[in-house]
C-alpha positions in Angstrom: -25.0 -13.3 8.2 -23.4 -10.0 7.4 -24.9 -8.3 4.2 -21.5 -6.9 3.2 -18.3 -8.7 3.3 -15.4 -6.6 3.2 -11.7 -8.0 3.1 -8.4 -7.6 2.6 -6.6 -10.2 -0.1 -3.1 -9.3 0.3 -3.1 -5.9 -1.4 -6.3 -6.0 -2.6 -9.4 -4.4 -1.1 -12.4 -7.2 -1.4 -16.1 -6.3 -1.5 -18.6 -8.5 -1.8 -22.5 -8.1 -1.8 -23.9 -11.1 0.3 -27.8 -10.9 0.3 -28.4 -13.9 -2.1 -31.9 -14.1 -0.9 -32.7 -10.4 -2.3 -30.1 -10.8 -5.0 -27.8 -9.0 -3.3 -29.8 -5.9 -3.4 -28.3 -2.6 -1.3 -29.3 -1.4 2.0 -28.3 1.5 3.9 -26.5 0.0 6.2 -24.5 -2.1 3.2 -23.6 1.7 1.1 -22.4 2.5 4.5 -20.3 -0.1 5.4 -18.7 0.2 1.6 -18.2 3.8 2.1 -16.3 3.1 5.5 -13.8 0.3 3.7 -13.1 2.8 0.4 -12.2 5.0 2.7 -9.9 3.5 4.9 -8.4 1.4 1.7 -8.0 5.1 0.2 -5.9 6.0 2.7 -3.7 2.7 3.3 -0.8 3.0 0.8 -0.6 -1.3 1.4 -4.1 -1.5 -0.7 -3.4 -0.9 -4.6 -6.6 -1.8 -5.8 -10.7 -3.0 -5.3 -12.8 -6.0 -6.3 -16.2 -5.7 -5.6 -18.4 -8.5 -6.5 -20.8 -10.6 -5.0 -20.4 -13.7 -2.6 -22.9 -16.6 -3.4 -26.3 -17.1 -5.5 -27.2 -15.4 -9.0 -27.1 -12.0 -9.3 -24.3 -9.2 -9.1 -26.5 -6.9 -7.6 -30.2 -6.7 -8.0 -30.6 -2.9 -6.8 -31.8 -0.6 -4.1 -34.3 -2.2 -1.1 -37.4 -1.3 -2.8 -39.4 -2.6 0.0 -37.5 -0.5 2.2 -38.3 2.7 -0.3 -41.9 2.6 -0.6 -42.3 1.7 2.6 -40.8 5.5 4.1 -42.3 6.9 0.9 -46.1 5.6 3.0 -45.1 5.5 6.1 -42.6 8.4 7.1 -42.7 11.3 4.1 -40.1 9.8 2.0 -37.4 11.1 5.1 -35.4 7.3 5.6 -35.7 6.9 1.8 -33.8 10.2 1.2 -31.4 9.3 3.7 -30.6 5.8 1.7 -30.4 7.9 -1.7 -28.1 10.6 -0.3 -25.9 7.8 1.1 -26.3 5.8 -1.9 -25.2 8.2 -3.9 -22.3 8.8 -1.9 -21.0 5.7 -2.3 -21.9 6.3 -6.0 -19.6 9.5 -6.3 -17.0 7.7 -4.2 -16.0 5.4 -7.0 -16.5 7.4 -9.2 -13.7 9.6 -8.1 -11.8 6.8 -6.3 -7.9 7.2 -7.1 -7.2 3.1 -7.1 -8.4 0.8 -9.5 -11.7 -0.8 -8.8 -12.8 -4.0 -10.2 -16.6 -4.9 -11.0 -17.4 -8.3 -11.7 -21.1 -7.9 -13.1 -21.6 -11.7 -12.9 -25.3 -12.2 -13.0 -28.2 -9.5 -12.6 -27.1 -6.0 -12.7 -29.7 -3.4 -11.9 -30.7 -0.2 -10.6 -28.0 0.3 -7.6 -25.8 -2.4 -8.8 -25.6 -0.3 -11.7 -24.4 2.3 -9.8 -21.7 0.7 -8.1 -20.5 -1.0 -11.4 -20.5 1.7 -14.0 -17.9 4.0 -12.0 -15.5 0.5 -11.8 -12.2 1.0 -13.9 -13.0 -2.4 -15.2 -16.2 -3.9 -15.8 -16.3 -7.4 -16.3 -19.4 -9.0 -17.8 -19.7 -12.7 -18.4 -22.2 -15.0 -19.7 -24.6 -14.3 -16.9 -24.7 -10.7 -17.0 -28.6 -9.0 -17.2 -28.0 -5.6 -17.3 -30.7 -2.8 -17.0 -32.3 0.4 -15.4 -36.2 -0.9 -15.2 -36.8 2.5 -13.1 -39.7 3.6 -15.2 -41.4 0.2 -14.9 -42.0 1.5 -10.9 -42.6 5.0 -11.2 -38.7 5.7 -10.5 -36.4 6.5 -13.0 -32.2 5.4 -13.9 -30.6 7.1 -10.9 -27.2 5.8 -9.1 -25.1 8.1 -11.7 -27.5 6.5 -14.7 -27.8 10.0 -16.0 -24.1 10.4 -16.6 -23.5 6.6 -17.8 -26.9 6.5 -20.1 -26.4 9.9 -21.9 -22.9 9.5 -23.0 -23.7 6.6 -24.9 -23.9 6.5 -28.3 -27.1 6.2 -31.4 -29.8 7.1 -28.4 -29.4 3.1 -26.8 -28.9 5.1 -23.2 -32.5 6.4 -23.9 -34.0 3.7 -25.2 -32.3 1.7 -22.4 -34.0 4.3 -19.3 -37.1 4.3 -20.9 -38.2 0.6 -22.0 -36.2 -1.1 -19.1 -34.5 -3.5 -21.3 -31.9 -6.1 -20.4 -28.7 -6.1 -21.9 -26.8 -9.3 -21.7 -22.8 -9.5 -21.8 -21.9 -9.2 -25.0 -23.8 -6.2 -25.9 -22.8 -4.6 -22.4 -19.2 -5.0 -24.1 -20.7 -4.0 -27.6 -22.4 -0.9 -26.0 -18.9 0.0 -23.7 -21.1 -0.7 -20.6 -18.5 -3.3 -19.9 -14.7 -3.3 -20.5 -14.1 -6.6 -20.5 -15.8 -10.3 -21.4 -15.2 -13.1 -19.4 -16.4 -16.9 -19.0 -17.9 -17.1 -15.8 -15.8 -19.9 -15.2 -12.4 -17.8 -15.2 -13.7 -15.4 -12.6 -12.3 -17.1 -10.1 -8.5 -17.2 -11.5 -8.9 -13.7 -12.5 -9.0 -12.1 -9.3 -6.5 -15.0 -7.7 -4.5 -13.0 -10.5 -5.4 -9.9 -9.7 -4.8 -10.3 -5.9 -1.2 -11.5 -7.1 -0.6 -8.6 -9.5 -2.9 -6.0 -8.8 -0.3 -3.6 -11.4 -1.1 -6.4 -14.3 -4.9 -5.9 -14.0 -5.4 -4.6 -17.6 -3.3 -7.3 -18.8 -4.8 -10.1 -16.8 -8.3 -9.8 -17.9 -7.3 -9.1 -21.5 -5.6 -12.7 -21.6 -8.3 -14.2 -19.8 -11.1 -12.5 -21.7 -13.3 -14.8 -24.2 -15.4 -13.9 -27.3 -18.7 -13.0 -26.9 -21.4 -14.4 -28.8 -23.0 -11.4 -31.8 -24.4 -8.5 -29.8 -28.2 -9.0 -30.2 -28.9 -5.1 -29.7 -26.5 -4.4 -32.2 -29.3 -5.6 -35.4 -31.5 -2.6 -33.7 -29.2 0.0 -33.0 -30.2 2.2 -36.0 -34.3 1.9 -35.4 -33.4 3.2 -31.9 -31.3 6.1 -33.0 -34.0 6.6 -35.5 -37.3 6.1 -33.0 -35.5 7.8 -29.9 -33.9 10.5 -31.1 -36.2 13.2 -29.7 -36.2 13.8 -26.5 -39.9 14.5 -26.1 -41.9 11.4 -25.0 -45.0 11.9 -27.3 -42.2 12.0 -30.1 -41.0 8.9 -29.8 -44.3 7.3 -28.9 -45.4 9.0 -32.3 -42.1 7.2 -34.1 -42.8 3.9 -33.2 -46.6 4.0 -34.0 -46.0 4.8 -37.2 -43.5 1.7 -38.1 -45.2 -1.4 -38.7 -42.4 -3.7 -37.6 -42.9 -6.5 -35.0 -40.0 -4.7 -33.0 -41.6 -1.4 -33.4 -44.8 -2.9 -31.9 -42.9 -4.7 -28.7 -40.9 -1.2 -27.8 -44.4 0.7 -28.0 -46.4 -1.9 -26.1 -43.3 -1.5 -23.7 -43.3 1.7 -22.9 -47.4 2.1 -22.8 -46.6 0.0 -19.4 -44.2 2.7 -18.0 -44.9 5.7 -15.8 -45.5 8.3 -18.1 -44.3 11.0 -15.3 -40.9 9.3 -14.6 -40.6 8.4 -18.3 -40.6 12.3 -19.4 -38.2 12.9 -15.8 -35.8 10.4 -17.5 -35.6 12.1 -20.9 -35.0 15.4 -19.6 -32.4 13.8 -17.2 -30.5 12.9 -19.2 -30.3 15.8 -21.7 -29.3 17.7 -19.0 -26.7 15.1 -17.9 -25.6 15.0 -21.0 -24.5 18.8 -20.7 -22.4 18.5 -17.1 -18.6 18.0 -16.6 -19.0 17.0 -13.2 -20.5 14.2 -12.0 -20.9 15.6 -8.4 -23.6 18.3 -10.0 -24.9 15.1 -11.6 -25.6 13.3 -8.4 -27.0 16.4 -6.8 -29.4 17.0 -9.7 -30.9 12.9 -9.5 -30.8 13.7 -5.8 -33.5 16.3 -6.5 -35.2 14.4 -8.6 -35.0 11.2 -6.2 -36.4 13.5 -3.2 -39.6 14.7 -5.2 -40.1 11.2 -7.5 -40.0 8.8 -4.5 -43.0 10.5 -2.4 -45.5 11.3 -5.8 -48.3 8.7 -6.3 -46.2 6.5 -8.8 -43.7 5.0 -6.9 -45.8 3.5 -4.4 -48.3 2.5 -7.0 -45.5 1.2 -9.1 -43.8 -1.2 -6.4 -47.4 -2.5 -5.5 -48.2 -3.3 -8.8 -45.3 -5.0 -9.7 -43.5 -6.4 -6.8 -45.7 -6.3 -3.8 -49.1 -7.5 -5.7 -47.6 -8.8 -9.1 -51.0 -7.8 -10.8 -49.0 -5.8 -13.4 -51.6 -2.8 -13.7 -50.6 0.1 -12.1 -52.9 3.3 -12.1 -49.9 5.6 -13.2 -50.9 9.3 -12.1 -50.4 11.4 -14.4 -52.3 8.6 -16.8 -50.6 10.0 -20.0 -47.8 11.7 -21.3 -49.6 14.9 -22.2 -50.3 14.8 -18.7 -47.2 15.2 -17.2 -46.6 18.8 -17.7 -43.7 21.1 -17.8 -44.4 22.6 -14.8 -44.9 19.5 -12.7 -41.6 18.5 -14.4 -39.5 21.9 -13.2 -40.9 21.2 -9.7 -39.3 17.9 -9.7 -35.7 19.0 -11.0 -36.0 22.3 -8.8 -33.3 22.8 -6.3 -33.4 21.9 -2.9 -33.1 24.3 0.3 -29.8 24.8 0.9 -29.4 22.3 3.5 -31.2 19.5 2.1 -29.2 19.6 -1.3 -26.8 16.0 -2.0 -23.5 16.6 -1.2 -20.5 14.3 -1.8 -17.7 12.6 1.1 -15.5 15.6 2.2 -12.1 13.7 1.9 -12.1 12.3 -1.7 -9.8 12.6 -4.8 -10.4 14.9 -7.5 -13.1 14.0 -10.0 -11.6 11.8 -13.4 
């Protein structure tokens, strides 16, 4: 079974993710075979625009192959890892700057790298189904894929309180947040790209008239206790927020983030305040690139992955064991620049950034 099934439908490019048993989560060779399509479709003047979705079973995209990841990171220095990142996040950079409209149907779990190939889509389309979330920190990684750029921009601190606690945003507050631009019934999906592959200039106006009311926006009730509790950018800060309310909600973030990595925890914060500060989203990429390079051979990744998806004991030895821990220093090590020729670079023959 090919992992990636790519397609023309009349003037429409077609991508869809087809590892149902791993929820569609992206391997090397699948961000490579995507990179190859974009770019022939962004040359062919007969393709006016790209749906990229997923072909059968739950899930939109689940992420990266973890398994894959920790195993270089024990077995080979972190060097195949770095080569799926730098690809990764070439596909990443690729839509972001892609000149045709691209179409994300986030129809079912949408994580980690399927956040990364969503969030640069013209459209985003959530339904029903839609679990979106960066649960990096949860594994001793942190919101990579672009999540710098994506998380920092939004507003009232929910892109730090979403990097840091991992939590899972379901359609409607995707749209509420501006994660998505659209909401659908899952049950349109289907006429919705028969539409689009009729009339790929009428895409804006197709998915308006087929787009549904959400239900409330659950986040929405707690959006001013996390601009209140997440404001700093300093870990202990917010920690020190939340211990201090006595609300039940108050007590669930804090007991959420005690489970985190500190180390990739503080690497997210400063992410994306620095993020937050970049006009390009190229220096973006080559900053989480860094990051990526150092974070996926120190003792939390592969202590995070056992722990949670290899074992499924839940009680990884984080290392540093506390925020104080994690110091400034061992922080500027992990955002310094690379040598010259190891430092993420984007495709050559691509559009101007948007």
């Amino acid at each position: 079974m090919t992992d990636l099934l790519a397609r023309r439908t009349g003037t429409i490019g077609h991508l869809s993710l087809n590892r149902p048993k791993a929820l569609h989560a992206l391997t090397l060779e699948m961000c490579q075979a995507m990179i190859t399509a974009l770019s022939d479709w962004a040359k062919n003047d007969a393709v006016e625009a790209v749906i990229i979705d997923h072909a059968e079973g739950r899930g939109f995209c689940a992420g990266g192959d973890i398994a894959f990841l920790r195993d270089s990171a024990l077995k080979d220095g972190g060097a195949s890892g770095r080569r799926f990142f730098h690809d990764e996040y070439r596909l990443n950079h690729q839509l972001f700057t892609y000149a045709k409209p691209v179409v994300a149907f986030m129809d079912g779990i949408t994580m980690g790298g399927g956040v990364g190939i969503a969030m640069p889509a013209t459209y985003r389309v959530a339904t029903e189904n839609t679990r979106f979330a960066m649960p990096e920190t949860g594994i001793g990684l942190f919101p990579d894929v672009g999540g710098g750029w994506y998380l920092s921009r939004l507003p009232g601190r929910l892109g730090q309180f979403l990097a840091l606690t991992g939590a899972r945003a379901d359609g409607a507050e995707c749209l509420w947040a501006g994660l998505a631009t659209h909401y659908l019934a899952a049950d349109k999906l289907a006429e919705a790209k028969a539409r689009i592959a009729e009339h790929p200039a009428r895409i804006a106006g197709i998915l308006a008239e087929l787009s549904a009311t959400p239900p409330p926006a659950k986040i929405a009730d707690n959006a001013e206790r996390i601009a209140r509790h997440f404001a700093s950018d300093r870990l202990e800060d917010i920690l020190a927020s939340l211990e201090a309310d006595d609300s039940e909600w108050a007590a669930r973030e804090l007991a959420t983030l005690r489970t985190k990595s500190p180390q990739t925890c503080k690497v997210a914060l400063r992410q994306l305040a620095r993020s937050a500060e970049l006009d390009d989203f190229a220096a973006n990429m080559a900053m989480e690139y860094r990051i990526a390079s150092r974070v996926l051979t120190r003792p939390d990744f592969a202590e995070g992955v056992r722990a949670v998806i290899v074992d499924k004991t839940g009680d990884p030895a984080w290392d540093p064991a506390t925020p104080e821990g994690v110091t400034d220093d061992l922080l500027d090590a992990i955002f310094a620049p690379l040598p010259d020729e190891e430092e993420w670079r984007p495709l050559d023959a691509i559009s101007p950034s948007r």
